[in-house]
C-alpha positions as CSV (number, residue, x, y, z in Angstrom):
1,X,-52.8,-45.4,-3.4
2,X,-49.2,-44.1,-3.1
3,X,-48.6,-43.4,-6.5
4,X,-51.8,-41.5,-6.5
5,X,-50.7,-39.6,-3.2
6,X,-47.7,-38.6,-5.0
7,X,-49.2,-37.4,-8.0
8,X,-51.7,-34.9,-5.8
9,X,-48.5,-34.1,-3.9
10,X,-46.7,-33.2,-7.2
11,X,-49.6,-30.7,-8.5
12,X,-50.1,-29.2,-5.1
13,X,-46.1,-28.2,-5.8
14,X,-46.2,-27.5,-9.7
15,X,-49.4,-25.1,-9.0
16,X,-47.5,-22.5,-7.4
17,X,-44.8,-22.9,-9.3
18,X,-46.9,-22.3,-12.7
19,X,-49.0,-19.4,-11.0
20,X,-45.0,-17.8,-10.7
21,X,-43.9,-18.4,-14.1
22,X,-47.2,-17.0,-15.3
23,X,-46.8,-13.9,-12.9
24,X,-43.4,-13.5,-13.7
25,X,-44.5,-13.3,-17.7
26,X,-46.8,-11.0,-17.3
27,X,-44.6,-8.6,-15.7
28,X,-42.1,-8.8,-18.4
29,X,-44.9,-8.5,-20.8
30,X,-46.1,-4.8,-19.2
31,X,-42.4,-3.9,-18.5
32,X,-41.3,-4.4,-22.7
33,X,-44.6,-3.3,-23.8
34,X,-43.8,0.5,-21.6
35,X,-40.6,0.2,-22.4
36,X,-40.6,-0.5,-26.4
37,X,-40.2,3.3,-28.4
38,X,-43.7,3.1,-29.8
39,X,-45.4,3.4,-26.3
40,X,-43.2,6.0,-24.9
41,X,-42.4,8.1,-27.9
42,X,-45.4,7.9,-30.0
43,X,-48.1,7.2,-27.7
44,X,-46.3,9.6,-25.0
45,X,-47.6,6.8,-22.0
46,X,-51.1,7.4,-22.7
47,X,-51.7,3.6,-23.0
48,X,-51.9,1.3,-19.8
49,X,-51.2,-2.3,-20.1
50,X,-51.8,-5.4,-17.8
51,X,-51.3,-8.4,-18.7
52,X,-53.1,-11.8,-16.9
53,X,-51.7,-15.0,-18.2
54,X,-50.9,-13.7,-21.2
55,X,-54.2,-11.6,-22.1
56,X,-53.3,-7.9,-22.6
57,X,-55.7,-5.3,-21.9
58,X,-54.8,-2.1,-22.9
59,X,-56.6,1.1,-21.3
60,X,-55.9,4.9,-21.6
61,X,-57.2,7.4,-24.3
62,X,-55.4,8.6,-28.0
63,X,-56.1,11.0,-30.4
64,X,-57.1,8.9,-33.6
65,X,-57.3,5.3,-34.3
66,X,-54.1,5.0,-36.2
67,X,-52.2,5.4,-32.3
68,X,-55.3,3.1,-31.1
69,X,-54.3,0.1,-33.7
70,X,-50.3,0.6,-33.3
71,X,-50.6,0.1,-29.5
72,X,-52.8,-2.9,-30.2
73,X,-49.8,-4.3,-32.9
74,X,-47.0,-3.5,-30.8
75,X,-48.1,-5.9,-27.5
76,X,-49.0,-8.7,-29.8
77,X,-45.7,-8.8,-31.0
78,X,-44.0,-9.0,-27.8
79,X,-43.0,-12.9,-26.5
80,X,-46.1,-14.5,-24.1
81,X,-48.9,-12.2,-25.3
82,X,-51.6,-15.0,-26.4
83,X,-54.3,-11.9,-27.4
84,X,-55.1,-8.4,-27.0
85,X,-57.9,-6.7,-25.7
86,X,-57.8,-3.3,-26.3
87,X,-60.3,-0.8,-24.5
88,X,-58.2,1.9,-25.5
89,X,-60.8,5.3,-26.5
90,X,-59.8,7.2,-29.2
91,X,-60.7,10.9,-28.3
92,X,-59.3,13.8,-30.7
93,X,-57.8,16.5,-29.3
94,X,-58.3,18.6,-32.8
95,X,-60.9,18.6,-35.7
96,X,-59.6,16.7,-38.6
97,X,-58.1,18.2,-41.3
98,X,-57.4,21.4,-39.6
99,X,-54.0,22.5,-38.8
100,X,-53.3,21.9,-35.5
101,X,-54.2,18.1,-36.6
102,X,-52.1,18.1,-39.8
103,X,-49.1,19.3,-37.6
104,X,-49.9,16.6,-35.1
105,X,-49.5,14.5,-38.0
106,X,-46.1,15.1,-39.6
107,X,-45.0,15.5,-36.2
108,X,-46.0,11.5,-35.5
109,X,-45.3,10.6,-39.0
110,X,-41.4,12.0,-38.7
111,X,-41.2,10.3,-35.1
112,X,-41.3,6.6,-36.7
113,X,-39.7,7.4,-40.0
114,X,-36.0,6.7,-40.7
115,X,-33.8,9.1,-41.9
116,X,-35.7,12.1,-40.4
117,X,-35.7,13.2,-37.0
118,X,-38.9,14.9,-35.1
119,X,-36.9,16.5,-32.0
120,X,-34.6,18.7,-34.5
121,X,-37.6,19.8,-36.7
122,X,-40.1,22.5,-35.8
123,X,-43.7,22.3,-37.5
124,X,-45.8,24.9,-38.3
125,X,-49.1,24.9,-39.9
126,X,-51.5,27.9,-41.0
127,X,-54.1,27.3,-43.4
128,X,-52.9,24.0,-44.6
129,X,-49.5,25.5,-45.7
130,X,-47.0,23.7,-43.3
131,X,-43.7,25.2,-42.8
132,X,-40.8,23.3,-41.6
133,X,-37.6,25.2,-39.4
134,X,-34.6,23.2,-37.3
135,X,-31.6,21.5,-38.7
136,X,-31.2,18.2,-41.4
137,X,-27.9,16.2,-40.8
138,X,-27.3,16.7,-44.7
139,X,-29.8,17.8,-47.6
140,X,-31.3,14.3,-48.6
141,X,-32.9,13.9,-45.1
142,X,-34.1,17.7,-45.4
143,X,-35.6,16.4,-48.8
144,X,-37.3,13.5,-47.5
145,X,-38.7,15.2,-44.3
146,X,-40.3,17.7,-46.6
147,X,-41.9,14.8,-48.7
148,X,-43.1,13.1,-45.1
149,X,-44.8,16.3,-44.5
150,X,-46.5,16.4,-48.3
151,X,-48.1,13.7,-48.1
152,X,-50.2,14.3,-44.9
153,X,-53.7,14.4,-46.2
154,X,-54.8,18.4,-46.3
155,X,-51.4,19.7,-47.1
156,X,-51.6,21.8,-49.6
157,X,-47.9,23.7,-49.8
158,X,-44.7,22.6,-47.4
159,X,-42.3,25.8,-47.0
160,X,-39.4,23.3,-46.2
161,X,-36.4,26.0,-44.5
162,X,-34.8,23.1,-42.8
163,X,-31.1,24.1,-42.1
164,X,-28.1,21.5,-43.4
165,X,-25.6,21.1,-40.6
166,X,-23.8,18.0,-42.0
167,X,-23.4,16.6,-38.5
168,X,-25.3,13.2,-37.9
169,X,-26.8,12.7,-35.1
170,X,-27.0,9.6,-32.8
171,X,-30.4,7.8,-33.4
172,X,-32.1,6.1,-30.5
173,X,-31.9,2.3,-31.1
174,X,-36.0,1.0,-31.5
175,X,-36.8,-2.2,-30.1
176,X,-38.1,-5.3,-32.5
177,X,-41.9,-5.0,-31.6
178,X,-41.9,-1.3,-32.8
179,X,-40.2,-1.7,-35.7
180,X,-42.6,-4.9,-36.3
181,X,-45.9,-2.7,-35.8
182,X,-44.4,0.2,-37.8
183,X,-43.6,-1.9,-40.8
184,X,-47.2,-3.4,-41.0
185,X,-48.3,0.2,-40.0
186,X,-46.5,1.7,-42.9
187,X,-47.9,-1.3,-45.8
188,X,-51.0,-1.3,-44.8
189,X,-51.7,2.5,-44.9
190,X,-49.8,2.6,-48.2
191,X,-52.5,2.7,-51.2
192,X,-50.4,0.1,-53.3
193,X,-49.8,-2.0,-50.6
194,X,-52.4,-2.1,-48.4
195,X,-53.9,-5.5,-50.0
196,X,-50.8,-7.2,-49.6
197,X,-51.1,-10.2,-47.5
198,X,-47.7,-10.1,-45.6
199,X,-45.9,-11.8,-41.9
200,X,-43.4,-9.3,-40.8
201,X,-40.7,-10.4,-38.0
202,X,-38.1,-8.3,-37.0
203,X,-34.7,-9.7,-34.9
204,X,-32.2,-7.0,-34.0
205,X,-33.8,-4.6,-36.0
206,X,-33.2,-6.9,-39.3
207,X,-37.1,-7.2,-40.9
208,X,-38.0,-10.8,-42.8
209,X,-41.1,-10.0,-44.9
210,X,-43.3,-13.2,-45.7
211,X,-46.2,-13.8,-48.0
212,X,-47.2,-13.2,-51.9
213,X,-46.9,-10.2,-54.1
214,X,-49.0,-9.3,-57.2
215,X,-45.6,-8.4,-59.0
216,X,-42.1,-8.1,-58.7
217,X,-42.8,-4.1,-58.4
218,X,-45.1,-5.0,-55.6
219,X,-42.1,-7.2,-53.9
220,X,-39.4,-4.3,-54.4
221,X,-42.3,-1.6,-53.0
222,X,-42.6,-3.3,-49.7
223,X,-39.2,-3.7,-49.2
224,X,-38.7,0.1,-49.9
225,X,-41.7,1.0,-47.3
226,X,-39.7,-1.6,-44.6
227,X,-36.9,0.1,-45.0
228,X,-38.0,3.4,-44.4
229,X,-39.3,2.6,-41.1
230,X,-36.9,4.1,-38.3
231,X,-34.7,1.9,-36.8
232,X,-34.8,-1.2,-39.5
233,X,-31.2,-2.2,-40.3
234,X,-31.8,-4.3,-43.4
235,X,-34.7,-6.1,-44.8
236,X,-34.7,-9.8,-46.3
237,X,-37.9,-9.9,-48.2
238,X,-39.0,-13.9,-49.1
239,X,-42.0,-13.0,-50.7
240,X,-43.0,-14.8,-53.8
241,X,-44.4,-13.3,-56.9
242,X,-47.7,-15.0,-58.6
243,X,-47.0,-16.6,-61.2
């Protein structure tokens, strides 16, 4: 009978304590997912999250589905998050394919790219031609924001008058679970990749890419696509090649 007293007494304690823990997770949760770069740069704090035990839901409204999945990604890669259940709504603010959507585009496109940068680069689009004004720390990132642009689907001419100031600018450091997101963002849109059954992890902005490739191309592609991703220092890629 006493033993059996003590053990009531001993969950009557531990109860609180767990509800406090849990509480305290949650919070953490809803504080990293606000705080990570994807939330406020890309999704501009559109998305709400509140976490209970370790289910996210995620509220608010985006403009396509692309921003809906990515704020879906980012939570579940954040420590404690058991699932997801996202009620975002996805409501356009512009036709697609028409310009003010194309520039919407590059503009998201250049904000998670590396090697670019979105605040020093003014986009314009009339009639599917896009032109580009602002500054390029030197002429390869120029280059490669002009190819960003390109490849938005509807563009049919970029107009790239970027200016080369060969002064690099600071970056903002991106925390793990954005770079995580972006990665599988970035291989899964990419036609030659998209098939590629992959586990991305990312620790101090150092990517490990698991999983099989077709070829050794394949394997050397997905490294490429990682490391394009803004913030990624350095990518260990373990894949293995079918034989």
């Amino acid at each position: 009978m006493k033993t059996k007293n003590l053990s009531v007494l001993f969950v009557l304690v531990a109860s609180p304590l767990a509800l406090l823990a849990s509480s305290s997770t949650d919070r953490k949760i809803e504080e990293a997912a606000k705080a990570s770069y994807n939330y406020r740069t890309v999704l501009e704090d559109h998305v709400k999250v509140k976490a209970d035990d370790g289910i996210v839901t995620l509220t608010g409204t985006v403009q396509d589905k692309d921003d809906r999945d990515l704020a879906a990604d980012t939570v579940e890669n954040l420590p404690g998050v058991i699932s997801v259940k996202n009620d975002i709504k996805v409501e356009p603010a512009y036709p697609e394919k028409s310009d003010a959507w194309m520039a919407f585009k590059i503009r998201s496109r250049l904000l998670v790219k590396g090697n670019v940068s979105a605040t020093s680069t003014k986009v314009e689009v009339k009639d599917a031609h896009v032109m580009l004004t602002g500054t390029a720390d030197n002429v390869a990132q120029k280059e490669l924001t002009g190819i960003y642009a390109s490849e938005i689907d509807g563009v049919k001419t970029v107009q790239n008058d970027l200016v080369v100031t060969d002064k690099p600018t600071l970056g903002e450091k991106i925390d793990d679970a954005s770079i995580t997101s972006q990665v599988k963002y970035a291989l899964l849109t990419h036609k030659a990749t998209s098939a590629v059954k992959t586990k991305v992890v990312t620790s101090d902005g150092v990517v490990l890419v698991t999983g099989e490739a077709a070829t050794d191309a394949e394997r050397s592609l997905v490294t490429k696509l990682a490391k394009d991703v803004r913030g990624v220092n350095s990518v260990t890629n373990k894949m293995t090649v079918k034989s």
